[in-house]
C-alpha angles and dihedrals in degrees: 000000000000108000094357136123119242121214097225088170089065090039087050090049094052095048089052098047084048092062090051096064097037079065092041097053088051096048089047081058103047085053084048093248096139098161086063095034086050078050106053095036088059092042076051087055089041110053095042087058094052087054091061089046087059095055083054103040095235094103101144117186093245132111088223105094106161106081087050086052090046101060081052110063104066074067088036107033091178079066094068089062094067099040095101095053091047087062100043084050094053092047083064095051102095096021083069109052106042147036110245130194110223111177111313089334134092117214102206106190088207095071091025107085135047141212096260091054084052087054096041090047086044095055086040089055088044090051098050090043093050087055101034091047095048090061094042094053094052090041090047101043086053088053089050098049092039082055094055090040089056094044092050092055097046081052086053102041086045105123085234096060089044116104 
């Protein structure tokens, strides 16, 4: 991050997709729907963290998140926290897309999981927003005020404003 830009478009973006499926994933719940619920609250987990992997140049296309949290947080200590969450929620990641033999068995994600598992997804995704907002907000405030400053000084420094 030292003498990098940050895309705070693309950090803005994922924020902002983070909080849609935050609401998906309570709205999946309220219409009983707990495999998607379960889902969206981990894509919500998910996204927020990738936000914090752009600031720090280290975004993988990968919806395992944790190990990239994880080599963050001796830099970001309020990442190891939600750590543990991280990893319940991605657990959940392909449980809750697709039907799977095992064995004789067929596991169906539709009757699989239940409403507390969707509460219990959905306070593990809060938990990792609060944290990994917290931190985006402060990242992203200091990029906003180290651009006005720039452009200030390049108005200043303009041939024009010069006497």
């Amino acid at each position: 991050m030292e003498n990098q830009r940050i895309d705070r478009q693309l950090v803005r973006a994922f924020i902002e997709a983070s909080e849609a499926d935050l609401q998906s994933a309570g709205y999946e719940s309220a219409k009983k729907s707990y495999h998607n619920s379960v889902y969206h609250a981990q894509q919500a987990a998910e996204k927020i963290c990738k936000a914090v992997l752009i600031i720090h140049q280290q975004f993988q296309a990968t919806h395992i998140v944790s190990p990239l949290i994880e080599k963050l947080k001796e830099k970001l200590p309020s990442l190891a926290e939600i750590i543990p969450a991280l990893k319940e929620l991605e657990r959940h990641w392909l449980m809750s897309r697709y039907p799977i033999r095992t064995g004789k068995e067929i596991w169906n994600p539709v009757h699989g999981f239940t409403r507390e598992d969707a509460t219990d997804a959905i306070k593990k995704a809060e938990q990792t927003m609060t944290v990994c907002k917290q931190y985006l907000n402060d990242q992203l405030k200091k990029e906003d005020e180290l651009e006005k400053r720039n452009k200030k000084k390049k108005l200043l420094e303009h041939p024009k404003n010069k006497n």
